[in-house]
C-alpha positions as CSV (number, residue, x, y, z in Angstrom):
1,X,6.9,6.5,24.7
2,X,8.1,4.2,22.4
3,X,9.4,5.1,19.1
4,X,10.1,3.6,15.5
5,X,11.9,6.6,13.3
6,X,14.3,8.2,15.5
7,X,15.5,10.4,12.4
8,X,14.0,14.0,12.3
9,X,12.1,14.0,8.8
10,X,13.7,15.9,6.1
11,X,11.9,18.8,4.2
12,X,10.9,16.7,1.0
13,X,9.7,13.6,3.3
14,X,7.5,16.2,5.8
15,X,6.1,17.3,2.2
16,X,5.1,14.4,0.7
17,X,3.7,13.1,4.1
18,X,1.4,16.1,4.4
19,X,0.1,15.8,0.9
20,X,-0.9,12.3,2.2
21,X,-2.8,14.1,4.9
22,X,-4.7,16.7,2.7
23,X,-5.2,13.8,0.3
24,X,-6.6,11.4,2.2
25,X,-9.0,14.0,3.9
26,X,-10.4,15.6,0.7
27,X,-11.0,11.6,-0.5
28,X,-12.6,10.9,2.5
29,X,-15.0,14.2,3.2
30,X,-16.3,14.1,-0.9
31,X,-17.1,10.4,-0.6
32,X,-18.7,10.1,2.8
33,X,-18.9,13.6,4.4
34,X,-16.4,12.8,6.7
35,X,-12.9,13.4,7.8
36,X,-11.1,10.1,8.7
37,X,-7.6,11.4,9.2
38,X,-7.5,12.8,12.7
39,X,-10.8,11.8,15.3
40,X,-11.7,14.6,16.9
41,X,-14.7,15.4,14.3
42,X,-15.6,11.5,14.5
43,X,-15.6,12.0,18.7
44,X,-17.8,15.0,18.0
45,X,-20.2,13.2,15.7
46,X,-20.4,10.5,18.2
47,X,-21.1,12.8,21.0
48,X,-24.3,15.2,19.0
49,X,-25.4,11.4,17.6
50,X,-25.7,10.3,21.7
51,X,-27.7,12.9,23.1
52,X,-29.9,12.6,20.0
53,X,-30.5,8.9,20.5
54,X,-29.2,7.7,17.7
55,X,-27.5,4.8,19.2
56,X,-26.7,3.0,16.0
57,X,-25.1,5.5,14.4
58,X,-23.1,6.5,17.7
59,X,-21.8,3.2,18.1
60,X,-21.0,2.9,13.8
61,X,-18.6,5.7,14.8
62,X,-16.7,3.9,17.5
63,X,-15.4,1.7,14.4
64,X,-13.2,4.5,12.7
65,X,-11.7,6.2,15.9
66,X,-11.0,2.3,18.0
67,X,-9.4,1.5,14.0
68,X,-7.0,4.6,15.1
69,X,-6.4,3.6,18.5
70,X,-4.6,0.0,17.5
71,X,-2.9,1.9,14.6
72,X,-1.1,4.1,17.5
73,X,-1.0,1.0,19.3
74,X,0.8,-1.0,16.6
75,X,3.3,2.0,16.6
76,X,4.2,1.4,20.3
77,X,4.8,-2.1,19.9
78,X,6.9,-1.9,17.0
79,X,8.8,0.6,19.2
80,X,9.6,-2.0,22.2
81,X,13.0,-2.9,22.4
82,X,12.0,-7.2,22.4
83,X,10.1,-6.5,19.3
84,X,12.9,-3.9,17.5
85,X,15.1,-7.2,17.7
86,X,12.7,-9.4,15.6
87,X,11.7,-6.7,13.0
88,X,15.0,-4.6,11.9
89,X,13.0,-2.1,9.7
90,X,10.0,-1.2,11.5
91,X,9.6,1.9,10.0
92,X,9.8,0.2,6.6
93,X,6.7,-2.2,7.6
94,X,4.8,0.5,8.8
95,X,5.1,2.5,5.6
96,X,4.3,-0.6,3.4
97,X,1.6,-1.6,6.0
98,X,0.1,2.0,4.6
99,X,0.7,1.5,0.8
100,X,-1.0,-2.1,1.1
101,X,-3.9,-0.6,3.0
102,X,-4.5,2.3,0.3
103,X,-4.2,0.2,-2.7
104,X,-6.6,-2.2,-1.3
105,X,-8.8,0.6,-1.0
106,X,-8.5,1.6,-4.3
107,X,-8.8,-1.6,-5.5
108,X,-12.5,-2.0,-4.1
109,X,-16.1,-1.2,-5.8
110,X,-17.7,1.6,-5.4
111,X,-20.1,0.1,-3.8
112,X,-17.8,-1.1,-1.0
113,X,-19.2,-0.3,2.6
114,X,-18.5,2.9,4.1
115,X,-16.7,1.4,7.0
116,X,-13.9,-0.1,4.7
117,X,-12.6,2.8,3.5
118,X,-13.1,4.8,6.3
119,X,-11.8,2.3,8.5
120,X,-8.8,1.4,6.7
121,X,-7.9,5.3,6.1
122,X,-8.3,5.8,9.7
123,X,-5.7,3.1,10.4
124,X,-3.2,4.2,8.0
125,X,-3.4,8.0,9.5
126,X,-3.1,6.6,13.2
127,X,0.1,5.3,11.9
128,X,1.4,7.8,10.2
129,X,0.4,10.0,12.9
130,X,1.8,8.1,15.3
131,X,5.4,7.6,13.4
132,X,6.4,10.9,11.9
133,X,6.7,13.9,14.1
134,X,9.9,15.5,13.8
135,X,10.4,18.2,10.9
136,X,14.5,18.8,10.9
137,X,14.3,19.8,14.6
138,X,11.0,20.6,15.8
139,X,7.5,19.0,16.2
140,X,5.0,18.9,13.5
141,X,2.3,16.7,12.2
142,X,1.0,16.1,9.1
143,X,-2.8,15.2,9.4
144,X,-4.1,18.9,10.4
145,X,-2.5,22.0,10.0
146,X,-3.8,24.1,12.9
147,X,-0.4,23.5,14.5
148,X,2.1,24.0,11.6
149,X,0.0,27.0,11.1
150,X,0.5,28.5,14.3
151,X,4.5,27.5,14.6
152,X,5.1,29.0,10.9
153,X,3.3,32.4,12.5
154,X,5.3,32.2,15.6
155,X,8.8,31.6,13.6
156,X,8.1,34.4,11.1
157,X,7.2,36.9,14.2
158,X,10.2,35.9,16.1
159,X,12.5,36.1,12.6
160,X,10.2,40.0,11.9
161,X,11.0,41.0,15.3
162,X,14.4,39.5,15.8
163,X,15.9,39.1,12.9
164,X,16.5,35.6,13.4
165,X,17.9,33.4,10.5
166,X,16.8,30.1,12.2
167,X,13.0,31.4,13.2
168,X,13.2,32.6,9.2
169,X,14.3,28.9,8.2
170,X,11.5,27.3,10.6
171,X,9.2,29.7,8.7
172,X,9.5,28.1,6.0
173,X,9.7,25.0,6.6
174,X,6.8,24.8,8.2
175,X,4.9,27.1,5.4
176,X,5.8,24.4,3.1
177,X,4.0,21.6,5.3
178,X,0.9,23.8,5.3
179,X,1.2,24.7,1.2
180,X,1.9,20.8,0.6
181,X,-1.2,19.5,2.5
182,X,-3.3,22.3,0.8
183,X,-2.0,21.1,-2.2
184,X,-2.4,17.4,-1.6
185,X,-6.1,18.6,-0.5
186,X,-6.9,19.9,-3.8
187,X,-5.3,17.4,-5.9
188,X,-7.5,14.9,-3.6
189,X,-10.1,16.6,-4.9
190,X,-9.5,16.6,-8.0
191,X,-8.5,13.7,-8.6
192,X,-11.3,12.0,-6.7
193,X,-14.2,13.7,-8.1
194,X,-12.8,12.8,-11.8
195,X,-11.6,9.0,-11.1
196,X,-14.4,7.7,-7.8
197,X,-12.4,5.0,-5.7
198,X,-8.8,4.3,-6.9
199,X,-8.2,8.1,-6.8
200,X,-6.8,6.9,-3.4
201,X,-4.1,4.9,-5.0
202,X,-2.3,8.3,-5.4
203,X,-1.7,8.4,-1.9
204,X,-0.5,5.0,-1.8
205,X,2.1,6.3,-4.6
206,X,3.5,9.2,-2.7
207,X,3.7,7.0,0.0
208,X,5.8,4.9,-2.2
209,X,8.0,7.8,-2.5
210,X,8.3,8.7,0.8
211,X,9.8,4.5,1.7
212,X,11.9,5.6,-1.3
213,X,13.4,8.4,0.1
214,X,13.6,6.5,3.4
215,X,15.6,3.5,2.0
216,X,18.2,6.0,0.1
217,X,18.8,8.2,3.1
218,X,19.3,5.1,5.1
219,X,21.7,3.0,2.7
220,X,23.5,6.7,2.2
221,X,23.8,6.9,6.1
222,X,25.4,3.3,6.6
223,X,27.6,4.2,3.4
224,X,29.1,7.1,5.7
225,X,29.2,4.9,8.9
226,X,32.3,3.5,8.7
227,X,34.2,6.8,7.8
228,X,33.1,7.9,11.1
229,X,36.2,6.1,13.3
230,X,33.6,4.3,15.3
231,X,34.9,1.1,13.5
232,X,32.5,-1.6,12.9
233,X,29.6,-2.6,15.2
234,X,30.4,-5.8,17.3
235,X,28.4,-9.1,15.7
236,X,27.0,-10.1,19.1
237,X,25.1,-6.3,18.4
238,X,21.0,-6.1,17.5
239,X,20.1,-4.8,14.2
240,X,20.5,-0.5,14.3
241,X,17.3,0.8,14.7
242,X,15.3,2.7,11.7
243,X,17.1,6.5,11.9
């Protein structure tokens, strides 16, 4: 599988990133009654909408979950080694790809179609999805919680039982994932319920914040290169990869 962010995320960046996904779930449910982060409701939907007959509406939900399929798609081909050459920050362009699409979002009517919004946020969680999934060093995700859940239960049985510093650390590490998308759920909320459409730019901030935190870590990285004894990287060299 191709990749674009070989750095594991750091705690604050994991945070942020789920507050996105709680975010962008709450926005989406209270406006449409639906969940455009992850597909498997929109697969569901498709699937009771078939067997009733209701081909219009089965096929209207194709949109949403093909919209996530060239999101992961995109992903992959940033991640090939030809294209890594021509774009030297492809994590950067994905992140800003994301902040564009929300603030477009929030930047239309409320009248907009449906399938603009739900579209576009489908797009943007495909490639977040697709790009962060390393917490420190283990998997997570930050869409749906049902699997942080379960590894911050496992890590707190095996630190109870064991006495394990590092299951105690995973713990909580992964308790804050599930605490900042709950929290990012109920600011969605909020937030949307009180301001209608460009509630959304919210997202697009934190976001913002995250390609912040990216760039420092980054620059502060290449900063401590050199000291490293490696010397300097021949010029005939491609671009380092995002870390």
């Amino acid at each position: 599988m191709a990749t674009i962010h070989r750095r594991p995320d750091t705690v604050p960046v994991g945070a942020l990133l789920a507050a996105v996904g709680g975010f962008l779930d709450a926005y989406t449910f209270i406006r449409y009654n639906v969940f455009a982060n992850l597909q498997s409701g929109n697969v569901l939907l498709l699937c009771l909408e078939a067997t009733a007959r209701h081909w219009h509406r089965a096929i209207s939900l194709l949109v949403p979950v093909a919209a996530f399929g060239v999101g992961v798609l995109l992903v992959e081909v940033l991640g090939l080694p030809g294209v890594e050459r021509l774009v030297r920050r492809p994590l950067r362009l994905v992140l800003t790809l994301q902040i564009a699409a929300l603030t477009v979002v929030a930047a239309l009517p409320a009248d907009a179609p449906e399938h603009v919004t739900t579209v576009t946020v489908s797009f943007v969680a495909a490639l977040q999805f697709s790009t962060f999934t390393t917490l420190r060093d283990a998997p997570y995700t930050t869409l749906a919680e049902s699997g942080n859940m379960q590894k911050a239960l496992v890590a707190a049985h095996q630190w109870m039982a064991g006495k394990d510093p590092a299951a105690a650390r995973r713990a909580g590490r992964y308790g804050l994932i599930v605490t900042a998308f709950v929290a990012g759920a109920a600011g969605g909320a909020i937030l949307t319920r009180l301001a209608g459409p460009p509630a959304v730019g919210t997202a697009a901030a934190l976001l913002a914040a995250v390609l912040a935190l990216q760039i420092h870590q980054t620059r502060r990285l290449e900063r401590q290169a050199p000291d490293s004894g490696a010397g300097p990287a021949p010029s005939s060299s491609p671009p380092p990869p995002e870390r």
